[in-house]
C-alpha positions as CSV (number, residue, x, y, z in Angstrom):
1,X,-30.8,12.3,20.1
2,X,-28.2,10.5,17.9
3,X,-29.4,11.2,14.2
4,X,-27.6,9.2,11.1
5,X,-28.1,10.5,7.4
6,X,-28.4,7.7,4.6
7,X,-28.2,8.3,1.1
8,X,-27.4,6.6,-2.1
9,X,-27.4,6.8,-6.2
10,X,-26.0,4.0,-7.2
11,X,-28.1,-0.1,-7.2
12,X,-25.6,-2.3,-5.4
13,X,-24.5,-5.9,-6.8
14,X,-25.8,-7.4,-3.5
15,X,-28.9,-5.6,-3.0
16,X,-30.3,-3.6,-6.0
17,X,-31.4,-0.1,-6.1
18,X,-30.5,2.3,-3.3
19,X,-34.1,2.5,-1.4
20,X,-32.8,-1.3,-1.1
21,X,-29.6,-1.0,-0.1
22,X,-29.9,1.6,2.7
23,X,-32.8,-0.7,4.2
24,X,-30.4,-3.4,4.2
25,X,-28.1,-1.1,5.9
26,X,-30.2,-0.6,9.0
27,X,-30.0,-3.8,9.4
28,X,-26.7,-3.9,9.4
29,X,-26.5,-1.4,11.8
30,X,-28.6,-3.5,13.9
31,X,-26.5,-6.5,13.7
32,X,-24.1,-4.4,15.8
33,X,-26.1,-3.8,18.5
34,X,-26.6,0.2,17.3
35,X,-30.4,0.1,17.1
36,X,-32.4,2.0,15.1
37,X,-35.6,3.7,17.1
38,X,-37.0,4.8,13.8
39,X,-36.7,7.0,10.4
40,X,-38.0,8.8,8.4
41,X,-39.5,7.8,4.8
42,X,-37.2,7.5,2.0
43,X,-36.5,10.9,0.3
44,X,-35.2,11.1,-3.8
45,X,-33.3,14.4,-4.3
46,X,-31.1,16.1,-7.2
47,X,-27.1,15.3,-6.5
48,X,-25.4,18.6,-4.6
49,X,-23.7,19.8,-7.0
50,X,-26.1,18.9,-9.7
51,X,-23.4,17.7,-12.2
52,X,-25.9,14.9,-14.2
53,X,-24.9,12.0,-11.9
54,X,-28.3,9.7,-11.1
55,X,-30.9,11.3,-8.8
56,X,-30.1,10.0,-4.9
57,X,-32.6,8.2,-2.1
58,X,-31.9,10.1,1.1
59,X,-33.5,9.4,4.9
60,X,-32.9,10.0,8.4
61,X,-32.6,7.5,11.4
62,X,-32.6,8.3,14.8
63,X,-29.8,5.5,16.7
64,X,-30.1,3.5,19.9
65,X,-25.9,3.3,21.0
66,X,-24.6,3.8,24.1
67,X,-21.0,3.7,21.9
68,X,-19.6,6.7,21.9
69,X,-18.7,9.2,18.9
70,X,-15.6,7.7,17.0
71,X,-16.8,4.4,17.9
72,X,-19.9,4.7,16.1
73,X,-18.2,6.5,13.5
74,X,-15.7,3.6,12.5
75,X,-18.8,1.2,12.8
76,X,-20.4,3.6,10.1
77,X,-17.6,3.2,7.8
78,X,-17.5,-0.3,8.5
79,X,-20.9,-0.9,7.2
80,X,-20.2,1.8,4.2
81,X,-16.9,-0.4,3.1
82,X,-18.6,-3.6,3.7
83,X,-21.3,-1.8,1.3
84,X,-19.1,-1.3,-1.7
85,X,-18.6,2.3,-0.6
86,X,-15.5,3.1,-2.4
87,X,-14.0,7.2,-1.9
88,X,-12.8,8.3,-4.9
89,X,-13.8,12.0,-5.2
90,X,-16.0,14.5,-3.1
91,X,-19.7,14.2,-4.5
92,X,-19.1,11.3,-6.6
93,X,-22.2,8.9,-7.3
94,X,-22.1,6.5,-4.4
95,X,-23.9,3.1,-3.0
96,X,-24.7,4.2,0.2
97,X,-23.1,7.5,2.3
98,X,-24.0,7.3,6.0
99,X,-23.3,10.5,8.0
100,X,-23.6,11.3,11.7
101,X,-25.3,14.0,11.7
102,X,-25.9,14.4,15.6
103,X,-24.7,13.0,18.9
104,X,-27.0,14.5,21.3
105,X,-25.8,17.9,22.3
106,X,-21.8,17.3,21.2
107,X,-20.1,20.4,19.2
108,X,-16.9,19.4,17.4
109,X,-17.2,22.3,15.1
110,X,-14.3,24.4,16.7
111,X,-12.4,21.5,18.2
112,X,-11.8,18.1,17.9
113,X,-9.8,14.9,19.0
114,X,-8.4,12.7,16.1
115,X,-10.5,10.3,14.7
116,X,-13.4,12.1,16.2
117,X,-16.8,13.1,13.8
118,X,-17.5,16.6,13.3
119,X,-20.7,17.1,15.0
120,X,-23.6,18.1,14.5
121,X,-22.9,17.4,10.6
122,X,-20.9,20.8,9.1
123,X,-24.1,20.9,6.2
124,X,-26.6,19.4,7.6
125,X,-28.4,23.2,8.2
126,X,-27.9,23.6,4.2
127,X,-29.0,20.3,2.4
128,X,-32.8,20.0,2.0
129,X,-31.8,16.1,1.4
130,X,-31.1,16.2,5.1
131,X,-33.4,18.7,6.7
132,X,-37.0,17.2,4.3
133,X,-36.5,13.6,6.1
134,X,-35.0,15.2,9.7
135,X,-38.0,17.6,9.7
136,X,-40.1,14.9,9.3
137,X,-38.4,12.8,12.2
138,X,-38.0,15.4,14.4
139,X,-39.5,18.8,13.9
140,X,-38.8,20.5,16.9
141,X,-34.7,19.0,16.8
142,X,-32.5,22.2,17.5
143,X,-28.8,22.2,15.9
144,X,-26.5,22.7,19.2
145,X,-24.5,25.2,17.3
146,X,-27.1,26.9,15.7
147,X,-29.7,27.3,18.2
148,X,-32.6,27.1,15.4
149,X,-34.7,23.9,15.0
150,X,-35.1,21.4,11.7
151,X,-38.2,23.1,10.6
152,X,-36.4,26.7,11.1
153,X,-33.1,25.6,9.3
154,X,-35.4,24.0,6.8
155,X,-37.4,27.2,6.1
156,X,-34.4,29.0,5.4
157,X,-32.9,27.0,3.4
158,X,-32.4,29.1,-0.2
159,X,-34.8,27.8,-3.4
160,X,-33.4,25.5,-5.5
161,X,-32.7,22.0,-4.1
162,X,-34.8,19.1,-4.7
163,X,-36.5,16.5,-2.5
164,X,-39.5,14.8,-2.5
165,X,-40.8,12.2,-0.3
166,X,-41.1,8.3,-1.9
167,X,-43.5,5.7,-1.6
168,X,-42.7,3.1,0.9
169,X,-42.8,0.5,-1.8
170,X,-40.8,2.4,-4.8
171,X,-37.4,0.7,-5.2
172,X,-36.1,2.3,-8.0
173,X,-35.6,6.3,-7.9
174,X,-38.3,7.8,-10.3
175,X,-37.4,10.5,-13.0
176,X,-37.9,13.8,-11.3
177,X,-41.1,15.1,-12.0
178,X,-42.1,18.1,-14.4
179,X,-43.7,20.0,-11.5
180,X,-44.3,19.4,-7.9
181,X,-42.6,17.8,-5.3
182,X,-41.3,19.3,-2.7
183,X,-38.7,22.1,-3.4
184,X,-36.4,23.7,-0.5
185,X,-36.2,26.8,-0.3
């Protein structure tokens, strides 16, 4: 299972507010013959670290490539730059952020080639932005380095961080509600 994390903050000049922008994405994707099987609904969650930036829209897609790792990856940041995806600092707001999060079984943790993703995704297991919307995709998923499945990595996950699902036809992320939700823990 190839698994791709998409997430955003920030509206984009060519396609408005994030939800918008990472649909527009997959299509994108698409256009270069990486299809997208399916994903999971669109996610808002707090920023990681929580420094007052806007809330994010996060989801999951599970990829249709025969290309392998690094190729993938440059078409990822390909689509991110085309995007308006501009690095500037580590957790900055963003327009879109698209991650690999897992090639089928690969494990790049300990070693890896140049150029080559670090797979499965080094957070993944501690991001409920990632693990609400890949729990939902794929339940029974197990993390190749980890041994434990979505659902176990997303049990575990420590109290705290924020996601809650969004309706399929919200564009805009909504302020974070008073209670509710659904918080990691």
């Amino acid at each position: 299972m190839i698994l791709l994390g998409l997430g955003g903050n920030l509206p984009s000049r060519r396609f408005g507010p994030p939800q918008l922008t990472l649909q527009a994405a997959l299509v994108a994707l698409e256009e270069r013959a990486i299809g997208v099987r399916r994903r999971s609904r669109w996610y808002r969650s707090r920023p990681v670290p929580d420094d007052g930036q806007p809330w994010f829209v996060n989801g999951v897609t599970e990829l249709d490539t025969t290309l392998p790792p690094d190729e993938l990856l440059a078409h990822v940041l390909e689509v991110e730059a085309a995007f308006g995806r501009i690095r500037r600092r580590r957790w900055a707001p963003r327009v879109i952020d698209l991650d690999i999060l897992a090639y089928h079984e690969h494990n790049t943790w300990d070693a890896r080639p140049p150029l080559t993703p670090i797979l499965p995704h080094p957070r993944l297991h501690e991001r409920a932005f990632v693990l609400a919307p890949l729990v939902e995709l794929a339940p029974a998923w197990r993390h190749p380095v980890l041994g434990r499945t979505a659902t176990e990595l997303l049990e575990a996950l420590p109290s705290g961080q924020f996601v809650a699902a969004l309706e399929e036809t919200e564009a805009e992320v909504p302020a974070p509600p008073v209670a509710g939700g659904l918080p990691a823990r």
